[in-house]
C-alpha positions as CSV (number, residue, x, y, z in Angstrom):
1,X,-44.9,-18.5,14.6
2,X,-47.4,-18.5,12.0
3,X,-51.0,-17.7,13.3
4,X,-54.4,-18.0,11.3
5,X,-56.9,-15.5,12.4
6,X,-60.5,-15.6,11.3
7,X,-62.0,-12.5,10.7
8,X,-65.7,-13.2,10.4
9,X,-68.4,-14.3,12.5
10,X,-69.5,-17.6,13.5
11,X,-70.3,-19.8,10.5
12,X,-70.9,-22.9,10.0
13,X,-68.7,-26.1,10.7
14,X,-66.7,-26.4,7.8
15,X,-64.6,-29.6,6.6
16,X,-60.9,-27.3,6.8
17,X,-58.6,-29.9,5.8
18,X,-60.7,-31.1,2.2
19,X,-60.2,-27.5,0.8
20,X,-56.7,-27.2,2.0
21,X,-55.6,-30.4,0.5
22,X,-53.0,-30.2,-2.6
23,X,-53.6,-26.3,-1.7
24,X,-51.4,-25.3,0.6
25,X,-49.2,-27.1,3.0
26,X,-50.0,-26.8,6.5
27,X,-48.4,-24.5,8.5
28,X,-45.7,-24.6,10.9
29,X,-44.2,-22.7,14.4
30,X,-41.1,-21.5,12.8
31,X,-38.3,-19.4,15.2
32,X,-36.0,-17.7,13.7
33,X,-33.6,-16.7,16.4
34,X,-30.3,-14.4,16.3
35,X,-29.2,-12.4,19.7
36,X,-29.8,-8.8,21.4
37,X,-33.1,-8.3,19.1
38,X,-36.5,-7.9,20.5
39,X,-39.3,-10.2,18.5
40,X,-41.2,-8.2,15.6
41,X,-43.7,-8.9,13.1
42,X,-44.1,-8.4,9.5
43,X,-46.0,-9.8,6.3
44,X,-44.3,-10.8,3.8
45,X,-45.4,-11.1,0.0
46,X,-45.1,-14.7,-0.7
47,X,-47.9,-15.9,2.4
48,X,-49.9,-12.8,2.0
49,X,-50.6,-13.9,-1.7
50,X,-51.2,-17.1,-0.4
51,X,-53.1,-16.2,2.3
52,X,-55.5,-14.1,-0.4
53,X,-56.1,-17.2,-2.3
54,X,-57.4,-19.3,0.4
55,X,-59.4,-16.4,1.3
56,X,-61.0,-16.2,-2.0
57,X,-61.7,-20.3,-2.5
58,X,-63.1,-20.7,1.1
59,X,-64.5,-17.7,2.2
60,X,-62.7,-17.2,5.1
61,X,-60.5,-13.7,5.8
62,X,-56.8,-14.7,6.9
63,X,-54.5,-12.9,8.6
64,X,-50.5,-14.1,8.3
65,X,-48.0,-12.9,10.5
66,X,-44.8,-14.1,10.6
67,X,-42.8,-13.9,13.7
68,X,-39.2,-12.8,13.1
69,X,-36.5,-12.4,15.5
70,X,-33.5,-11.7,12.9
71,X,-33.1,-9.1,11.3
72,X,-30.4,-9.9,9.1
73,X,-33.2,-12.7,7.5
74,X,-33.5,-11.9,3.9
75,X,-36.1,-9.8,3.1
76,X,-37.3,-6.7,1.9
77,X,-36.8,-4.1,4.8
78,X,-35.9,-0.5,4.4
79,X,-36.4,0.9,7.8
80,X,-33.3,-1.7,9.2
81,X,-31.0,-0.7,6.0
82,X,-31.0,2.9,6.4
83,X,-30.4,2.4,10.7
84,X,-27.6,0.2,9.8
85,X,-26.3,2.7,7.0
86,X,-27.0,5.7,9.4
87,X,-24.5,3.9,11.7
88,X,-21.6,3.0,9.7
89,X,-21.6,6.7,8.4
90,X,-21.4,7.7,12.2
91,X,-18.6,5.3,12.9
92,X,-16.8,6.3,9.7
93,X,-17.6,10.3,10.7
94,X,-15.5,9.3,14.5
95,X,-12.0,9.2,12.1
96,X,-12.1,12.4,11.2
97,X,-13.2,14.3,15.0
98,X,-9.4,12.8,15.2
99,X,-8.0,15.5,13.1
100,X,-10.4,17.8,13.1
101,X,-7.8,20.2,11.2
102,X,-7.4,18.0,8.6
103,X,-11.1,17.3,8.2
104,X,-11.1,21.3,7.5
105,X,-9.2,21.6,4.8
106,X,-10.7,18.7,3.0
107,X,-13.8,20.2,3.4
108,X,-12.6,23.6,2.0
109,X,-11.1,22.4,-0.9
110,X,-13.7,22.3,-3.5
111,X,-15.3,26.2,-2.9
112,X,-12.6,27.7,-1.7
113,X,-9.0,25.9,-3.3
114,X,-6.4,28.9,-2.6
115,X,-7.5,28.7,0.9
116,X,-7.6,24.8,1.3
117,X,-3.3,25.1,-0.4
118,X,-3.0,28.2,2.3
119,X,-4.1,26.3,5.4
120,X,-1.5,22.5,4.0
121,X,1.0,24.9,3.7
122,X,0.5,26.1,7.5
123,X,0.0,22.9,8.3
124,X,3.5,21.4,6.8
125,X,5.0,24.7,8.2
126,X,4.0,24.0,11.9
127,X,4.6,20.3,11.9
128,X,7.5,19.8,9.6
129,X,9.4,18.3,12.7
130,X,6.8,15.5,12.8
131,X,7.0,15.1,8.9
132,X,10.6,15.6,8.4
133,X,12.9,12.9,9.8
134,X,16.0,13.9,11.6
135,X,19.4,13.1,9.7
136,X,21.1,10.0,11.4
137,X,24.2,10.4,8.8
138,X,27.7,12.1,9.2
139,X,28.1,15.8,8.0
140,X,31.3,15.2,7.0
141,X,31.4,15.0,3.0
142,X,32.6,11.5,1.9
143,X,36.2,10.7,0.9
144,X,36.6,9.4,-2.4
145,X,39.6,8.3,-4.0
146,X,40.3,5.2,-6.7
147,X,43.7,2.8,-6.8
148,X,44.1,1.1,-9.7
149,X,40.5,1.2,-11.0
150,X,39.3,-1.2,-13.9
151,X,35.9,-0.9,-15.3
152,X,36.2,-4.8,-16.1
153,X,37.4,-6.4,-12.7
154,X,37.4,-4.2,-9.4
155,X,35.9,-3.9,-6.3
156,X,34.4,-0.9,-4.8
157,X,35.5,-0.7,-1.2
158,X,33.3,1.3,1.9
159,X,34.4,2.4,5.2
160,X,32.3,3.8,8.0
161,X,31.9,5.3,10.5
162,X,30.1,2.6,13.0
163,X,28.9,-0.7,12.1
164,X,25.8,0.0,9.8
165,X,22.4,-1.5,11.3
166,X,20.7,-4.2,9.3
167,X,18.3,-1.3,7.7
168,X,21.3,0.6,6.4
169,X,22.7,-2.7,4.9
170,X,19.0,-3.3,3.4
171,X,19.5,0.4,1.9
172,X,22.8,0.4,0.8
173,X,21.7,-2.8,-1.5
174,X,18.9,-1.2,-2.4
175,X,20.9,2.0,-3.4
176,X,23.2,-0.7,-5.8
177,X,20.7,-2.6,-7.1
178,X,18.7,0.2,-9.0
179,X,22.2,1.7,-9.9
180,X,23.1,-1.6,-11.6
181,X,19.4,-2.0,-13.3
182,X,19.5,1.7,-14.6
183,X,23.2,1.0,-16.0
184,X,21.8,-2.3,-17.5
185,X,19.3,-1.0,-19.2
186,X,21.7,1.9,-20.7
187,X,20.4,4.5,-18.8
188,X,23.9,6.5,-18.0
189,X,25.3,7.3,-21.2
190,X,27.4,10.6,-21.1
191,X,27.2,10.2,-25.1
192,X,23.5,10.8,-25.2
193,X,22.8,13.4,-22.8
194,X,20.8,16.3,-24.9
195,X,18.5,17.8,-22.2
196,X,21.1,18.4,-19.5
197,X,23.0,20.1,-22.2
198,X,20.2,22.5,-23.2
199,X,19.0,25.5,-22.4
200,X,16.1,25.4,-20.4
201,X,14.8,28.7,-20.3
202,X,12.7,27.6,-23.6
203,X,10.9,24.7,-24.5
204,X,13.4,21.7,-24.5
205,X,13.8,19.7,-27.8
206,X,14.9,16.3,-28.1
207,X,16.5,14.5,-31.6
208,X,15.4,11.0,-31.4
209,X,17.6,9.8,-34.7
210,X,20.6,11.3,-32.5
211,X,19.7,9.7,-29.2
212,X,18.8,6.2,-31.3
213,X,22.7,6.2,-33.1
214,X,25.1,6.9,-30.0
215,X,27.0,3.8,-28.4
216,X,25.3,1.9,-26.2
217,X,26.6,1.4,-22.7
218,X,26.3,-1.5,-20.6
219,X,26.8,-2.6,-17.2
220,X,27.8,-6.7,-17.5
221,X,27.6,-7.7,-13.7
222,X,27.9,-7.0,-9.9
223,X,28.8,-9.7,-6.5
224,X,27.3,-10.0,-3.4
225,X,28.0,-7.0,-0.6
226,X,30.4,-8.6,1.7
227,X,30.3,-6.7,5.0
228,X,33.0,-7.1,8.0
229,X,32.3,-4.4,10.7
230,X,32.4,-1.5,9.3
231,X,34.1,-2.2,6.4
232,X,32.7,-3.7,3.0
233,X,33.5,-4.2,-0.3
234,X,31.3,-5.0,-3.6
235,X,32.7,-6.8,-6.7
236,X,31.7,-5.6,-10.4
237,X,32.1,-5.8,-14.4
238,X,30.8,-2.8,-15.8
239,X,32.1,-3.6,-19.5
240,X,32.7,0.0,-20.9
241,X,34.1,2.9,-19.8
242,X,31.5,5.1,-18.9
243,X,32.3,7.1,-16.2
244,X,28.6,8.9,-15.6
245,X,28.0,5.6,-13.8
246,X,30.3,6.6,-11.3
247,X,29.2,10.0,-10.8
248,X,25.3,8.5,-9.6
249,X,26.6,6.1,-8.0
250,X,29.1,8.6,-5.5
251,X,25.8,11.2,-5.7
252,X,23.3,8.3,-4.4
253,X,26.2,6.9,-1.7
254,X,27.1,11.1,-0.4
255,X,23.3,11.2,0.2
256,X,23.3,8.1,2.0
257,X,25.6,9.1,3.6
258,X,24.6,12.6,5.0
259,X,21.1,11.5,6.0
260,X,20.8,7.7,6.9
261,X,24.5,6.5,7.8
262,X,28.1,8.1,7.9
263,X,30.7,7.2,5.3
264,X,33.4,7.8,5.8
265,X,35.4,6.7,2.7
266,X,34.8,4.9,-0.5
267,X,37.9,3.5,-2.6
268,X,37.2,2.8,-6.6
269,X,39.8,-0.5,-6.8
270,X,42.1,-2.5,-5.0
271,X,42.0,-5.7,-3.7
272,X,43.2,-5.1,-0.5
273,X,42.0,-2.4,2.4
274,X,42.4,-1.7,5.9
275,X,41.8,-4.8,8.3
276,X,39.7,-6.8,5.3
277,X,40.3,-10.4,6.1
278,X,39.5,-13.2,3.1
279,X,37.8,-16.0,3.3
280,X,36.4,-14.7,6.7
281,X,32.8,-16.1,6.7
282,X,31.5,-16.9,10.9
283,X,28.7,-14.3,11.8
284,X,30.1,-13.8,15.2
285,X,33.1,-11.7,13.5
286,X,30.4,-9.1,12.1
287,X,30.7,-10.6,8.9
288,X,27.6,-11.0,6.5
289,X,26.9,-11.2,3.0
290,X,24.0,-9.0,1.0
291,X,22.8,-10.4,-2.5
292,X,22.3,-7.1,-4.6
């Protein structure tokens, strides 16, 4: 609510409206209202300045004050900006009281580093079993053996275990899928391998006229992981005889299999294994297809 208070003493009767008109437009009970906030008042710049010229052409002292019950209305207010800025720091202070540990080291790391990498490592050392996941694979190395292999036209047969679960499907394609981009791209090529066959115990050197003349290798193109139980098979064209593609591929597939799911065997070629049925395709036989 605006309010005009006069200041001065009794004077004389004076025509109001004639030396407001084309002045100033009359005022109006304005109410600002928002929830849980107690009414307060403040001036503010544009109706003081105002306010001052009226004061100056009539004669007349007047006060303006503005009653405001938001206080998210948009002006220049200090006081409510640092209480509201005092309070998200206290909320955002509550997070770390929930590892107060943690909050510790943090705050230890810029004066004192060599204690702030003493007290992780104490940290990692008394909770590894929380950090470390248990191994849910087979300890038993896998069997590998290959039957008629061709780098043109074979499939790569899997046997486990158990059934895998849908996330060990999702990884196993995974697993395949950056094996066949790597090979794409040329990345496994036994003919180019220079820092493997280095000595390391000085700074490596690397000849990039000898690296840019070798054969290129290739890997043409893979099929879909058909899956029936626990046996599956994947179709592929790798192009050229390169057998370092095998070698990641078995290294990534052992790992698989020692910490996420057993496996038992794989078999490099064939077109026939175990119970594999063809041209089985109903869900309800445990049959699914994967694209890689």
């Amino acid at each position: 609510m605006f309010i005009l208070n006069t200041c001065a003493p009794i004077l004389p009767v004076i025509d109001f409206s004639r030396h407001l008109n084309n002045r100033l437009a009359p005022f109006s009970a304005v109410t600002l209202s928002t929830q849980n906030h107690a009414p307060r008042l403040i001036r503010t710049p544009v109706f003081v300045s105002q306010a001052q010229k009226l004061q100056g052409e009539v004669g007349i002292d007047v006060d303006v004050e503005v009653e405001v019950e938001d206080e998210d209305v948009d002006v220049e207010d200090k006081t409510t900006s640092r209480k509201a800025y005092r309070g998200r720091r206290s909320e955002e202070g509550k997070d770390y009281d929930k590892d107060p540990e943690f909050a510790d080291i943090l705050g230890s790391c810029l004066d004192d580093p060599q204690r702030a990498k003493s007290k992780m490592a104490d940290r990692l050392k008394n909770k590894r079993d929380k950090i470390l996941h248990t191994k849910t694979g087979s300890a038993t190395p896998v069997k590998v053996t290959f039957n008629k292999f061709d780098f043109s036209n074979s499939y790569i047969w899997f046997e486990f275990y158990n059934a895998p679960l849908e996330r060990d499907v999702s990884l196993i394609c995974d697993a395949i899928r950056a094996w066949h981009i790597i090979g794409r791209l040329g990345g496994c090529n036994s003919m180019n391998m220079q820092l493997s066959q280095s000595h390391m115990d000085k700074r490596p050197s690397y000849d990039v006229i000898s690296g840019a003349n070798v054969t290129p290798t290739t890997f043409y193109n893979t099929g879909d992981l058909e899956i029936q139980d626990n046996l599956a098979r994947i179709w592929m064209d790798i192009g050229t005889t390169e057998p370092l593609l095998l070698d990641v591929l078995i290294n990534a597939l052992t790992q698989i299999s020692s910490d996420f799911v057993g496996i038992k065997q794989l078999v490099f070629g064939g077109s026939e294994f175990e119970n594999w049925k063809e041209n089985l395709k109903s869900e309800d036989a445990g049959c699914s297809v994967h694209k890689i």
